[in-house]
C-alpha positions in Angstrom: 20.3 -77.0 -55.6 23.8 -77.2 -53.8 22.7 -76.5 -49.9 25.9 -75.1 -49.5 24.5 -71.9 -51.3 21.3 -71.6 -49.5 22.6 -68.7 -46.7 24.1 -66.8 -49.5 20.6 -67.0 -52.1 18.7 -65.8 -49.0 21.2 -63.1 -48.7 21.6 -62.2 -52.2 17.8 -61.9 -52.4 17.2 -60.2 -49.0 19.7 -57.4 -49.8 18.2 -57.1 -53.5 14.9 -56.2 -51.9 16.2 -53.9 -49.2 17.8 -51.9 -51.6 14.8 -51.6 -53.7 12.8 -50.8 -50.9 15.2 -48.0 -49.6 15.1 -46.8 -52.9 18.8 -46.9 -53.2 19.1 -47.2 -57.3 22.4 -48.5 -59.4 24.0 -45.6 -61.1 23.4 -44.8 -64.3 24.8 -45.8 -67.9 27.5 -43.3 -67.8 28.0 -41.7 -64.9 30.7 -40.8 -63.0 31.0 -43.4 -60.1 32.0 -41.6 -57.0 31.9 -37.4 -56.4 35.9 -36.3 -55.4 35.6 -36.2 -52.3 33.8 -36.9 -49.2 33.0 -33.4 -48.1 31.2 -32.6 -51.3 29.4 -35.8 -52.0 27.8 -35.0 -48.5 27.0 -32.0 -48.9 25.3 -32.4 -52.2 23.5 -35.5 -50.7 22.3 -33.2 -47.9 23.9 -35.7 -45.4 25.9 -33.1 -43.6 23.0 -30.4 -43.7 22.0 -29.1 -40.4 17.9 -28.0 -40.4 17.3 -23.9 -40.9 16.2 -22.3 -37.8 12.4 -22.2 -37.6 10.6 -18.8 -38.2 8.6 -17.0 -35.8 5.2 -18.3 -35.3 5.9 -21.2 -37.8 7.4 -24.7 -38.3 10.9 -25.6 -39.4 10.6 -25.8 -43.2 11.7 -29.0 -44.9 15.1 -29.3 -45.9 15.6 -28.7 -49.7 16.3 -32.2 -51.6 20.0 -31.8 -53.4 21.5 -34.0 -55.3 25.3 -35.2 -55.3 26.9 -34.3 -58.2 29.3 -36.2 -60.7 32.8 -35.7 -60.8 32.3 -33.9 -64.1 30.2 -30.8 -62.2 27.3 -32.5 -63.8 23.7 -33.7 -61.6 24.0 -37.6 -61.1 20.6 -39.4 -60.7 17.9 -37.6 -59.0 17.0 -39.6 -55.7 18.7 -38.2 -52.8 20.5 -41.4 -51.2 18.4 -43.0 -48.6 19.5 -43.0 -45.2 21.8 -46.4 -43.6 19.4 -48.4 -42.1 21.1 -49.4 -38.7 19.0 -52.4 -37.9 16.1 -52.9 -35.7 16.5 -50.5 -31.9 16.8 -52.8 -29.2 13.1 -53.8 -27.5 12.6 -52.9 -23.9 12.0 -56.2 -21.7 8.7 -56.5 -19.4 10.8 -56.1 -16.4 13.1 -53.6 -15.1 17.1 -54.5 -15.9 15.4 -57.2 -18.3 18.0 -57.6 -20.9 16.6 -56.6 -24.4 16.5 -57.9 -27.6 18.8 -57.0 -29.9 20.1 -58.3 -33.5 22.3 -60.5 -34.2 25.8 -59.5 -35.0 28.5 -61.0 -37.0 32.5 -61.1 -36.3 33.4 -58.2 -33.8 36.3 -56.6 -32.7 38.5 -58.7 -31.1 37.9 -61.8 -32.7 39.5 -63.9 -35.7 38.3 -62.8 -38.8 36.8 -65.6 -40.4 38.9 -67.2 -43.6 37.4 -67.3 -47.0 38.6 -67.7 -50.2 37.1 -65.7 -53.4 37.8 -65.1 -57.0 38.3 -61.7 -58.6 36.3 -61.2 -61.8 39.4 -62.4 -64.0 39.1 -65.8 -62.3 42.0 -65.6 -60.3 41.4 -66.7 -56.1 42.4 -64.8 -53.3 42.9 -66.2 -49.4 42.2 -63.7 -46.5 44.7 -65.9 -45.0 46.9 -65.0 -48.2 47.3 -61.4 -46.2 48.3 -62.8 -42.7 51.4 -60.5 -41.7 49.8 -57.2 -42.7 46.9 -55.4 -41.8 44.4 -55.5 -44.6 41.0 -53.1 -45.1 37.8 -55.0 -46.1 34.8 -53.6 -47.4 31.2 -55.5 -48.4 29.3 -53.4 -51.2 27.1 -54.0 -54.1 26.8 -51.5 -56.9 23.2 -50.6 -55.9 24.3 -49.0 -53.2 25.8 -45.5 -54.0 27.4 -45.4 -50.5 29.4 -48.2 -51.7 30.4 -46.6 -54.9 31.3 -43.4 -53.6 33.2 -45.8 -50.5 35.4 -47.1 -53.5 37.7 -43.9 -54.5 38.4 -43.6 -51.0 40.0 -47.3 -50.4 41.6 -46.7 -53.7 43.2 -43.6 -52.4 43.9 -45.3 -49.5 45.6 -48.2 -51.0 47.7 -45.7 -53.3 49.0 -43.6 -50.8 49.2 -45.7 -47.6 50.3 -49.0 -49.1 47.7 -51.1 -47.3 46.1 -53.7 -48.9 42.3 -53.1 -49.5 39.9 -56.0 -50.4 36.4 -55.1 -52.2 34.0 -58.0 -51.2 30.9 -57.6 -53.7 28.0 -58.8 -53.0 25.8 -60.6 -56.0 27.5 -58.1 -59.1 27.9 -60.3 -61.9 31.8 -60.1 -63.6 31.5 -58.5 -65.9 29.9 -55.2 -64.0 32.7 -55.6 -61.3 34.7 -55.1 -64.3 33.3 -52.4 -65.7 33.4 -49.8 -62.8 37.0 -51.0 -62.3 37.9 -50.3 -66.1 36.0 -46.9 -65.8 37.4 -45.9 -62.9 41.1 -47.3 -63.1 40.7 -48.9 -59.4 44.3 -50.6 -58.2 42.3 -52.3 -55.1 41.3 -55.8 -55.2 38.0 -56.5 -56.6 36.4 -60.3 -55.1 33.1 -61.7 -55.6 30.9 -63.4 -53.0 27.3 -65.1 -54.0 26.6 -64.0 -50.3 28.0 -66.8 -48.3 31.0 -65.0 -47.2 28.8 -62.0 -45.9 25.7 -64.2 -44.3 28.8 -65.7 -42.8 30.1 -62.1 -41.3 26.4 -61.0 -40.9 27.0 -57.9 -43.0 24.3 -55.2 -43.5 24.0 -52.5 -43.7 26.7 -51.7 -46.6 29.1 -50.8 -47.5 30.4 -52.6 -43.8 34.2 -51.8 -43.7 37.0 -53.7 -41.1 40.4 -54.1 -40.8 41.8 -57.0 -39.8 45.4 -56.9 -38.1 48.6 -58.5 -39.0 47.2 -61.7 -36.7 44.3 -61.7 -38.5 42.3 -60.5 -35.7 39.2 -58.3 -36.6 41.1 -54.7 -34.8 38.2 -52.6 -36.5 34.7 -52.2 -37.8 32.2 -49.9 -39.0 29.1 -50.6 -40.9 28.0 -47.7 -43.2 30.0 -44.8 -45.7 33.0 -43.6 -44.2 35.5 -40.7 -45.2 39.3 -41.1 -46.6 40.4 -39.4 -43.2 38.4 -41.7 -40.6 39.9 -44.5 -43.2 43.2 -43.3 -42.8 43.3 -43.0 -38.9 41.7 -46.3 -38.5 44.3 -47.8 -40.5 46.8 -45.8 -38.1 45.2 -47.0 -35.2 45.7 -50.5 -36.4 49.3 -50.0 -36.9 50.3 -48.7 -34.2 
């Protein structure tokens, strides 16, 4: 086995099992991808839901399960999407103003985003440092995560109607399903695949993990887990400034 590919087997297989775990399922065979728009898809998902006032006497109730829906109107799978796990909580040292210990993180803010270079599904290879010159949105995701997939219209709008360039970094999809959710879904953004070397090397999780990388090619933004077309489009603004 090339050693080489080690980090990004361990990766592939770690993230495989966490997504089992979390119960976060692969949509499925023909259904809609993403809902329209943010708003809704957290609604249905009951992300935005604020708990119901406890009765008198008794205990709040448990929040109803909902279910996002397709972009047809129609129910998509019935597990509610799990919640992002944000890594472990730091742990308290022994001693007072003992620092704790805390995960390890990957590229931050700041620094020089790591070069890579990556095929789309139709063979051909793309450079980050192909982009330097313009700010450019990256995203990590794997289509077991329905975050991800619902992550995906968004950057497509985004791309569409602010003219940035938007890179999809999946993580472990064969071709030919990278393909497929781009056919279905008429995506314009560029579609890359990593065997998980390129995100052990920028310590992704959880996904989708989205940054933007400035005209230098200096990391000027990120943000692990699902965020709206707005908070992507004033991000972006902030960058470009």
């Amino acid at each position: 086995m090339d050693k080489g590919r080690l980090p990004g087997l361990v990766f592939i297989l770690l993230l495989t099992l966490s997504l089992i775990l979390t119960g976060c399922s692969s949509r499925g065979e023909g259904e809609e991808l993403v809902p329209e728009d943010l708003a809704a898809a957290e609604d249905e998902a009951g992300l935005a839901a604020e708990p119901l006032p406890a009765e008198d006497g008794g205990e709040e109730p448990a929040p109803e399960e909902l279910v996002p829906e397709k972009a047809g109107g129609q129910g998509a799978s019935g597990k509610e999407p799990p919640e992002q796990d944000k890594g472990d909580a730091p742990v308290a040292g022994g001693e007072e103003n003992a620092p704790a210990e805390t995960l390890p993180t990957g590229p931050q803010e700041g620094l020089v985003a790591p070069d890579f270079t990556l095929s789309d599904p139709a063979g051909e290879t793309y450079s980050l440092a192909d982009f330097r010159g313009q700010a450019v949105v990256m995203t990590f995701w794997n289509s077991g995560c329905r975050y991800c997939l619902w992550e995906l219209s968004f950057l497509d709008t985004l791309q569409r109607e602010e003219g940035v360039v938007v890179l999809a970094v999946n993580i472990g999809d064969s071709a030919d399903t990278v393909s497929a959710i781009w056919k279905q879904e008429g995506y314009e953004i560029t579609a890359l695949l990593d065997d998980g070397t390129i995100a052990s090397e920028y310590l992704v999780w959880p996904i989708p993990d989205n940054l933007i990388i400035d005209p230098r090619g200096v990391i000027a933004f990120r943000s692990p887990g699902l965020m709206s077309l707005e908070d992507l489009r004033q991000a972006v603004a902030a960058v470009q400034e």
